[in-house]
C-alpha positions as CSV (number, residue, x, y, z in Angstrom):
1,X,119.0,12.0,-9.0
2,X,116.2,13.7,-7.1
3,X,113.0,12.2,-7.7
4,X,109.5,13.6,-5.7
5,X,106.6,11.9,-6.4
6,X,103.8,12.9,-4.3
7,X,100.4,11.6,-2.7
8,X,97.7,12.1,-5.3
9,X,95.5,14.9,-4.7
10,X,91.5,13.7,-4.3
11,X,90.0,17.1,-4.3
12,X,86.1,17.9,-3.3
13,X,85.9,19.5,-6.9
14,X,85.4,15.5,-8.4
15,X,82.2,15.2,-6.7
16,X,80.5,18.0,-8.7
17,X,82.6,16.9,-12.3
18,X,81.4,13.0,-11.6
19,X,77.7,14.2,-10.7
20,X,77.6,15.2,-14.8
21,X,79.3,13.5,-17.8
22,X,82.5,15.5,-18.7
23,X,82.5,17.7,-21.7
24,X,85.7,20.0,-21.6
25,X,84.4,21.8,-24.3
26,X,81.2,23.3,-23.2
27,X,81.2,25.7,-19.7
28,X,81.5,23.8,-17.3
29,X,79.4,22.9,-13.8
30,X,81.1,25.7,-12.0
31,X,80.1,29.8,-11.5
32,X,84.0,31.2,-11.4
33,X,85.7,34.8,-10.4
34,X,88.6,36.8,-11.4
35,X,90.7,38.6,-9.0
36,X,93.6,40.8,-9.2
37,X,96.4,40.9,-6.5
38,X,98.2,44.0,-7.1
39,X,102.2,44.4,-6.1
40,X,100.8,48.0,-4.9
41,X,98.9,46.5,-2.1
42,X,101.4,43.7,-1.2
43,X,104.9,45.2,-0.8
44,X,106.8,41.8,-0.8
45,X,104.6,40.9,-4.2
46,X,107.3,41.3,-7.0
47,X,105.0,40.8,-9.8
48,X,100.9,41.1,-10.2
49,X,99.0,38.3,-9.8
50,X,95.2,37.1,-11.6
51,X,93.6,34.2,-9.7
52,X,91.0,32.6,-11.7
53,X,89.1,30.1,-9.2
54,X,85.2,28.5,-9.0
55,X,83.2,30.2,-6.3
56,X,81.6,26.7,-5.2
57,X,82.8,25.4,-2.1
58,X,85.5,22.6,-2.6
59,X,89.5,21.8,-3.0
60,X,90.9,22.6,-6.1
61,X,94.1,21.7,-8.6
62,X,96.2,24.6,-9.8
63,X,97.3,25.5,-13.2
64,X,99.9,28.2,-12.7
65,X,100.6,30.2,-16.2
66,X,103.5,32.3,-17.3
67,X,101.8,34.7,-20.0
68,X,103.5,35.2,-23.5
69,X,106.8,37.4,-24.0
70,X,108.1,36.0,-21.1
71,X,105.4,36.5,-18.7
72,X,105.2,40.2,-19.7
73,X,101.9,40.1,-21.2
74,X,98.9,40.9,-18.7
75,X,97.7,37.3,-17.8
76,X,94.4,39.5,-18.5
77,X,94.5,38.7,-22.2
78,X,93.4,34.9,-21.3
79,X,90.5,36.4,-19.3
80,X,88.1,33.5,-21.4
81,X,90.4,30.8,-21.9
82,X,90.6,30.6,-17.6
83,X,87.3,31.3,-17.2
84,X,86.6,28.2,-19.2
85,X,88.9,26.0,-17.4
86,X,87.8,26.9,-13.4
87,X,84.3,26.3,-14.8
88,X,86.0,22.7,-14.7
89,X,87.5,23.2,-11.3
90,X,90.7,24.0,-12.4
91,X,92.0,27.5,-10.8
92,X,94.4,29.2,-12.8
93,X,97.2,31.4,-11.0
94,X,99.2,33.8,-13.3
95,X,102.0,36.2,-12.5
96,X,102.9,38.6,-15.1
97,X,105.0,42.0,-15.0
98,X,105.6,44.8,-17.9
99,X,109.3,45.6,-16.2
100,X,110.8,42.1,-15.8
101,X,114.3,41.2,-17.3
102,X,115.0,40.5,-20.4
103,X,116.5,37.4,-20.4
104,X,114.6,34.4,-19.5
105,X,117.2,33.0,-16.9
106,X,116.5,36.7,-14.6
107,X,113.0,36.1,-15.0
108,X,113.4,32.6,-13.3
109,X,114.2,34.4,-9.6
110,X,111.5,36.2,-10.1
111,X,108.8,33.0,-10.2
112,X,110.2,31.1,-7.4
113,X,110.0,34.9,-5.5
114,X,106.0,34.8,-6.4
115,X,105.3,30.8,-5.9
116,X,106.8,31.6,-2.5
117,X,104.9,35.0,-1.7
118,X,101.8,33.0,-3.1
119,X,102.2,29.8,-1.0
120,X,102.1,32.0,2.4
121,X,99.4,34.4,1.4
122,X,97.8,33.6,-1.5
123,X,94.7,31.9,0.6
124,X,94.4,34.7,2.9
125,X,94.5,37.0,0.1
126,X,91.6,35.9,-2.1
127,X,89.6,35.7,1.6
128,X,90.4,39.1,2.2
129,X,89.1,40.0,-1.4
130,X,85.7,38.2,-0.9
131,X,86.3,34.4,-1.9
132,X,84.1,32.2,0.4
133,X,85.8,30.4,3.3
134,X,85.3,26.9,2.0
135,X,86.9,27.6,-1.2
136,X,90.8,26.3,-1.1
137,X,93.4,26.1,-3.8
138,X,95.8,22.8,-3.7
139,X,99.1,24.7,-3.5
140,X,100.9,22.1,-2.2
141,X,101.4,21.0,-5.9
142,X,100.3,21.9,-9.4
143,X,100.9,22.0,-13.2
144,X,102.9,24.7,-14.5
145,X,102.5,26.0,-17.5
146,X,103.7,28.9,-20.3
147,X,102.5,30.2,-23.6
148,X,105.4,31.5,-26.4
149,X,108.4,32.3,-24.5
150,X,106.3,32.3,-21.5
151,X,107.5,28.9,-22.2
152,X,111.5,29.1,-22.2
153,X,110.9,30.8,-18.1
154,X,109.1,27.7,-17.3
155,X,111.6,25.6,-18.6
156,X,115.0,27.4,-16.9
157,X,112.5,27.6,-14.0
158,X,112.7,23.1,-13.6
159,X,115.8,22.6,-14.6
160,X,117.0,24.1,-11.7
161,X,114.1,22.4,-9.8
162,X,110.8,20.4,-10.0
163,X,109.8,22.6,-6.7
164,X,105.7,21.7,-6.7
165,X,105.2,21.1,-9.9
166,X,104.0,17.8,-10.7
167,X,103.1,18.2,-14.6
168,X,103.7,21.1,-17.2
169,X,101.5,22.3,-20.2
170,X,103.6,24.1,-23.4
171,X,101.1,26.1,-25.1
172,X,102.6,27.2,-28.5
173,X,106.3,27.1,-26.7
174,X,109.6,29.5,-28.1
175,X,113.1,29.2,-27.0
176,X,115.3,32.2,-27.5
177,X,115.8,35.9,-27.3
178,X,115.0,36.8,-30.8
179,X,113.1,35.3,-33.6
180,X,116.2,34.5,-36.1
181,X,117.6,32.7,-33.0
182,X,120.8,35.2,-33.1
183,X,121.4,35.7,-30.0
184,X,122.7,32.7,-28.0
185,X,120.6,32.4,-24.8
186,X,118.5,29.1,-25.4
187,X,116.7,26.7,-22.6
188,X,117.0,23.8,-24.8
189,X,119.6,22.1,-26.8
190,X,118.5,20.0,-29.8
191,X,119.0,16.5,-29.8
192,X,119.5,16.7,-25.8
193,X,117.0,15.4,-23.6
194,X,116.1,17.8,-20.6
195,X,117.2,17.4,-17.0
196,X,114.0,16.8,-15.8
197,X,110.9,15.1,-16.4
198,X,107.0,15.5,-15.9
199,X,104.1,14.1,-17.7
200,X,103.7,17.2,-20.5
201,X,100.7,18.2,-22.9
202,X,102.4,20.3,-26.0
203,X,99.5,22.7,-27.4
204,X,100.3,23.9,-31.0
205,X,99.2,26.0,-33.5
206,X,99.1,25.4,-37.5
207,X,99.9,28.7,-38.2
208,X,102.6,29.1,-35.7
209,X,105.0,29.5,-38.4
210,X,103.4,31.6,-40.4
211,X,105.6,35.5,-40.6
212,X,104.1,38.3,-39.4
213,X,104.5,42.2,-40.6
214,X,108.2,41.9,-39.3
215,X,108.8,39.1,-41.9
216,X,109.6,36.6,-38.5
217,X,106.7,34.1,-37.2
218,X,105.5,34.6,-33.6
219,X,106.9,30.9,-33.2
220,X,109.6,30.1,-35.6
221,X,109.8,26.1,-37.2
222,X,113.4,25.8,-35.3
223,X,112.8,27.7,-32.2
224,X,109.0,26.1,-30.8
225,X,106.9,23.1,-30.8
226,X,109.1,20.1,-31.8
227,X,112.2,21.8,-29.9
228,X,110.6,21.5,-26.7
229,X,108.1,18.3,-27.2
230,X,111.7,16.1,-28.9
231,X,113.7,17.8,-25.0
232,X,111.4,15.7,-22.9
233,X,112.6,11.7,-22.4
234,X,110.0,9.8,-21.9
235,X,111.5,7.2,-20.3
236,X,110.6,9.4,-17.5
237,X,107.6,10.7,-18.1
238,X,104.9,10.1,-21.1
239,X,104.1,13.1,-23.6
240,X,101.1,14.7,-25.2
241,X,101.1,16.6,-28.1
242,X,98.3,18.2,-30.4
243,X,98.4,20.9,-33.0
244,X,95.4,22.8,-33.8
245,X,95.8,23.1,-37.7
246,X,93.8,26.1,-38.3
247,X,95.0,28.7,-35.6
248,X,97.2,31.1,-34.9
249,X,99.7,31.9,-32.1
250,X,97.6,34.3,-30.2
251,X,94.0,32.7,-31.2
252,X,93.8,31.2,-27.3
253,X,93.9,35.2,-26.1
254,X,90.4,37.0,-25.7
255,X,88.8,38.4,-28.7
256,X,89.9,42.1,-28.5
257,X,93.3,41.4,-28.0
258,X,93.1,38.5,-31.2
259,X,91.9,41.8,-33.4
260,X,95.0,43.5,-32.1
261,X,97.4,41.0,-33.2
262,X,95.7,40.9,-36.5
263,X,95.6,44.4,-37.2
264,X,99.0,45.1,-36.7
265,X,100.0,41.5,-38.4
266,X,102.3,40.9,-35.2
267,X,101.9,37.0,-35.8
268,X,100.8,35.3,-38.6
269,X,97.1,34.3,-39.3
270,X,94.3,32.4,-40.6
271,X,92.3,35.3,-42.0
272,X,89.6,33.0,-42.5
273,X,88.4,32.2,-39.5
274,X,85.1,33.9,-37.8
275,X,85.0,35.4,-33.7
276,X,82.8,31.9,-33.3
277,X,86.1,30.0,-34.5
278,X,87.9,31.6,-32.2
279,X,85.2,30.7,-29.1
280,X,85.2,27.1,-30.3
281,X,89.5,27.3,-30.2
282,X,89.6,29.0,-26.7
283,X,87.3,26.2,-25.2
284,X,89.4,23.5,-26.9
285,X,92.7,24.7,-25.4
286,X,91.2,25.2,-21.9
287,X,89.5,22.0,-22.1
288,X,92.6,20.1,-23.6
289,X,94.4,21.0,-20.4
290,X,91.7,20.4,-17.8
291,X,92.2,17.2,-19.6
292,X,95.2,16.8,-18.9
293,X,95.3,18.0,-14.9
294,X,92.4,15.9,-14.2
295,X,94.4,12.6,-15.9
296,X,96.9,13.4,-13.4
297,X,95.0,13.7,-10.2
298,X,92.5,11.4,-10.8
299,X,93.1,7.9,-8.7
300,X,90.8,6.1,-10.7
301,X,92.0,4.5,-14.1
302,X,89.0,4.6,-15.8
303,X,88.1,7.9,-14.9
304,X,91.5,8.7,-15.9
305,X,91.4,7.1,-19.3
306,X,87.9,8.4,-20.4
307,X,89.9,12.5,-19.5
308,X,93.1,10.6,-22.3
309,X,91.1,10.0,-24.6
310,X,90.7,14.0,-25.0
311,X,94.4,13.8,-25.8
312,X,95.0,11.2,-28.0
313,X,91.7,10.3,-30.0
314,X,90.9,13.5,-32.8
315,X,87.5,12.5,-33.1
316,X,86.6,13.8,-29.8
317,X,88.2,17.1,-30.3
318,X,86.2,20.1,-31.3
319,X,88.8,21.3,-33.9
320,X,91.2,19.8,-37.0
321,X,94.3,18.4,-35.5
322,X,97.0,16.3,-35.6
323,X,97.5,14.2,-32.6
324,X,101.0,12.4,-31.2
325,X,102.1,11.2,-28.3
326,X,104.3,8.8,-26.1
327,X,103.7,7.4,-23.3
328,X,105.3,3.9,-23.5
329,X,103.8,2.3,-20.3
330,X,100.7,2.8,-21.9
331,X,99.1,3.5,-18.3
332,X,97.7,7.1,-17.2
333,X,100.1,9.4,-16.2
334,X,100.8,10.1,-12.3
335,X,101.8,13.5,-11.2
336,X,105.0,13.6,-10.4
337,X,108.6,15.1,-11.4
338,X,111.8,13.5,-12.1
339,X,115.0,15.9,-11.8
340,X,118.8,15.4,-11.5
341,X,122.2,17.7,-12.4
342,X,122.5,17.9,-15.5
């Protein structure tokens, strides 16, 4: 078994979030930025990269993102979801490319091809492009994180290796190539427990289920959600998971993009719910997972604790859900990652 565990990161961002009482659900205490690195300006870039990050001065955690469809969506559709959630000091690195391979394993080369590029140059990079000196991203070790079969990369991406990743978000996760789960190229075997584990926060949707025009659901009942959250053994790592009753699959993406989906009845929907519903869900989700990232690098307990209780008690959460979780030590999670052969 391989087992890394490293030094907990105490990053200059905590002064700032300490100064106020935390509210992941409002903006918050940061101004952030968006920039674009383009594979057209960096030859040895295999796939375009957004960098959400605060312009404040200070040492920040990373959430690194693999967009929906395997990463093949822009990471541009989450434009307000990670603007929300480097307000908090959490910058948010996302790769993405419209030509990557089709199966989920290919895509996996891919990644570690990035989170290598991005490890050498990424700094320099977001210099060059303007970002003040003083402003540094911790990429020494971070959560990784996937929405819809963004997921299923992420997951053939650690069982091959924890690399840096010390934690993983699922937001809305889908195993398989296809929706009726006909084609035999799955990251996760039901009623096996997965070859690795890190503390995990499992983001759902009520109306993940729900068909769209095709007649299939964006997230099918036996290919998402309890497939992946029932894979993690938590007698390695504790678990988190919410569902957000009244959403949809792609209610966490920016307005416009949301009206796409709708119009074409790609995913299923709650036609019921106003633009402002929306807001109030894309601030949930980014503040459910700045949450999460701050549990895991915050040294103090209580601090910790009061960022848990986010995840586990409903009446602190902006929107309906149903809450479970396990986490048998009953202490707050450390970042870390447990791997071995499977």
């Amino acid at each position: 078994m391989v087992k890394t565990r490293p030094a907990l990161l105490l990053s200059l961002l905590t002064l700032a979030a300490t100064a106020t009482a935390f509210s992941p659900y409002e903006r918050g205490p940061h101004n952030t930025t968006h920039f674009h690195i383009s594979t057209a300006d960096n030859p040895e870039l295999v796939e375009e990269v957004e960098v959400w990050v605060p312009v404040n001065v200070g040492l920040y955690n990373v959430f690194y993102f693999l967009s929906g469809l395997g990463g093949t969506i822009p990471a541009t559709t989450y434009n307000e979801l990670f603007h929300h959630m480097a307000s908090h000091g959490v910058a948010v690195l996302a790769p993405w490319s419209l030509s990557l391979p089709v199966n989920p394993v290919d895509k996996v080369p891919y990644l570690e091809s990035v989170m290598e590029w991005v490890g050498q140059n990424l700094q320099e990079q977001l210099q060059l492009n303007g970002l003040m000196m003083g402003v540094v991203l911790n990429l020494d070790n971070y959560v990784l994180g996937g929405h819809s079969a963004g997921a299923h990369v992420q997951v053939e991406y650690l069982k091959k290796s924890c690399g840096r990743v010390t934690g993983q978000v699922w937001l809305s996760p889908v195993d398989g190539m296809d929706p009726a789960g006909l084609i035999p190229i799955f990251c996760i075997k039901p009623g096996t427990f997965l070859n690795y584990g890190t503390p995990t926060l499992h983001l759902a949707a009520g109306y993940d289920t729900v068909p769209g025009a095709s007649g299939f659901a964006c997230a099918p009942d036996k290919l998402s959600n309890d497939r992946f959250y029932n894979a993690m053994d938590t007698e390695l790592a504790p678990k988190w998971s919410i569902e957000s009753t009244r959403f949809a699959h792609a209610d966490l993406l920016d307005q416009t993009f949301i009206d796409i989906v709708e119009a074409t009845a790609f995913c299923g929907h709650n036609s019921e719910l106003t633009k402002e519903e929306h807001d109030v869900y894309r601030r949930f989700v980014g503040g459910q997972i700045v949450a999460f990232v701050n549990a895991l690098y915050t040294i103090d307990e209580d601090q910790c604790n009061s960022y848990l209780s986010y995840l586990e008690d409903p009446s602190l959460m902006s929107v309906q859900v149903k809450v479970k979780h396990s986490n048998p030590t009953g202490r707050c999670p450390k970042a870390s990652c447990e791997w071995f052969h499977p």
